[in-house]
Kinemage of the C-alpha trace (Angstrom):
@kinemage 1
@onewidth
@group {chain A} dominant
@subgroup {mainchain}
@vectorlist {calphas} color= white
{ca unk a 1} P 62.516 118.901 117.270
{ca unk a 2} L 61.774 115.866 119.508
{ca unk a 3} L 58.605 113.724 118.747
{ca unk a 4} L 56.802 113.542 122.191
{ca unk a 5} L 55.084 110.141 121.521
{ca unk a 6} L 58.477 108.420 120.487
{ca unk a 7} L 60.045 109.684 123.555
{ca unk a 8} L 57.053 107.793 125.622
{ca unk a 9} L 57.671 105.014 124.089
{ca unk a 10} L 60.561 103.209 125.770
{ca unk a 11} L 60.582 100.071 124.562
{ca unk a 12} L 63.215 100.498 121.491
{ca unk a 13} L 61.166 97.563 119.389
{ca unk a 14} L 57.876 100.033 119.968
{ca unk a 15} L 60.016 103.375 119.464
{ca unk a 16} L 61.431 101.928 116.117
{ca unk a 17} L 57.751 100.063 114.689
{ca unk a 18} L 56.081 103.483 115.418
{ca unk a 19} L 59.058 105.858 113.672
{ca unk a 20} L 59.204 103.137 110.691
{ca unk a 21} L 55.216 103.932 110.344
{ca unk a 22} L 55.381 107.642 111.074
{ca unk a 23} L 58.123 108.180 108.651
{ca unk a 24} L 55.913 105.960 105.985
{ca unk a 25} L 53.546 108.906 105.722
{ca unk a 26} L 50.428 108.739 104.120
{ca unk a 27} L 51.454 106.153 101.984
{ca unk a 28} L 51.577 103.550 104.910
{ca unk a 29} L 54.093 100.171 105.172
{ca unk a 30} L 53.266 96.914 104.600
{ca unk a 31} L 53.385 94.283 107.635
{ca unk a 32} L 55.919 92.444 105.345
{ca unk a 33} L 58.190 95.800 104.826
{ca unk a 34} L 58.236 96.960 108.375
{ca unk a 35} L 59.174 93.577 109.719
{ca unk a 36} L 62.387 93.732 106.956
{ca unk a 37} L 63.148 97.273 108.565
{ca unk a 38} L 62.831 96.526 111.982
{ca unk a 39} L 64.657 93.402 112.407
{ca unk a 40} L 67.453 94.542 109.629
{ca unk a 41} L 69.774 93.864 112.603
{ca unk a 42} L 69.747 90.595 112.913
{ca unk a 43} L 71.133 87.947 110.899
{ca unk a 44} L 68.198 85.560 111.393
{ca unk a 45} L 65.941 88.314 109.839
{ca unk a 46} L 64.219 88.024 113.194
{ca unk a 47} L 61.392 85.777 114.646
{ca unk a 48} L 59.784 83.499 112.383
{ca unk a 49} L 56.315 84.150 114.098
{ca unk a 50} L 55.733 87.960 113.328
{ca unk a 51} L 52.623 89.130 115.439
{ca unk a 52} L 53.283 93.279 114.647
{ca unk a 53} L 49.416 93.442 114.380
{ca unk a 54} L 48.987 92.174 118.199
{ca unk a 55} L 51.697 94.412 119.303
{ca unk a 56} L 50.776 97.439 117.978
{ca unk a 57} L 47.242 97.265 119.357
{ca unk a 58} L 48.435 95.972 122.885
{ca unk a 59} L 51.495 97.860 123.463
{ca unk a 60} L 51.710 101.051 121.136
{ca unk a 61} L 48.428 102.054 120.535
{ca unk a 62} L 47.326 102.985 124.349
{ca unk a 63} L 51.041 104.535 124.558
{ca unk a 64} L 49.702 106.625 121.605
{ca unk a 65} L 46.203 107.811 122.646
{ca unk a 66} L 47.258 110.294 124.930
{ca unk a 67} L 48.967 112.186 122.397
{ca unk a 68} L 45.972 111.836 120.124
{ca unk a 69} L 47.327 109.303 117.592
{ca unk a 70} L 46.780 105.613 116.500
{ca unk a 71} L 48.508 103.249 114.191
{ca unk a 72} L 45.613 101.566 112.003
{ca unk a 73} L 46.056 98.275 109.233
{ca unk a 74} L 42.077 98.300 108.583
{ca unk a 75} L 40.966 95.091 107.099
{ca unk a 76} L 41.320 94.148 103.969
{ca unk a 77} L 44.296 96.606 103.261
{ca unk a 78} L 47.696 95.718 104.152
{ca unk a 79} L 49.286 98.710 104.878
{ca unk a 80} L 50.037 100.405 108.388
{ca unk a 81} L 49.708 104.072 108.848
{ca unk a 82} L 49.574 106.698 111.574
{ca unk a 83} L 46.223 108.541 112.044
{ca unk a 84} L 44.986 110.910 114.230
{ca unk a 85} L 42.192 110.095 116.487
């Protein structure tokens, strides 16, 4: 079955960071995990500046409110998860 909100997002960096934190569950990732997973690509371990936190809320999470769902890190935790809204 196809996952509506990873279909709308095109972008394959979004697509990827917001499969890596659906497929986390409940448990959540930590910023430090999901960078390993999504730049395991690249031999460089990919960029050395690492702003997930600004992309998720700039670029994913307004992708994600139409179908109802937002990734969260709240403060003082360092985990991501998906939540409903």
């Amino acid at each position: 079955m196809s996952d509506p909100a990873a279909v709308a997002l095109t972008h394959w960096l979004y697509r990827r960071l917001y499969e890596i934190v659906r497929d986390a569950g409940d448990y959540g990732v930590t910023r430090d995990d999901l960078a390993r997973r999504l730049y395991a690509h690249r031999s460089d371990g990919g960029p050395a500046s690492n702003c997930i936190k600004q992309v998720i809320s700039a670029r994913i999470n307004p992708r994600l409110a139409k179908f109802g769902l937002v990734i969260r890190c709240g403060r003082g935790q360092s985990f991501y998860r998906l939540e409903k809204r």
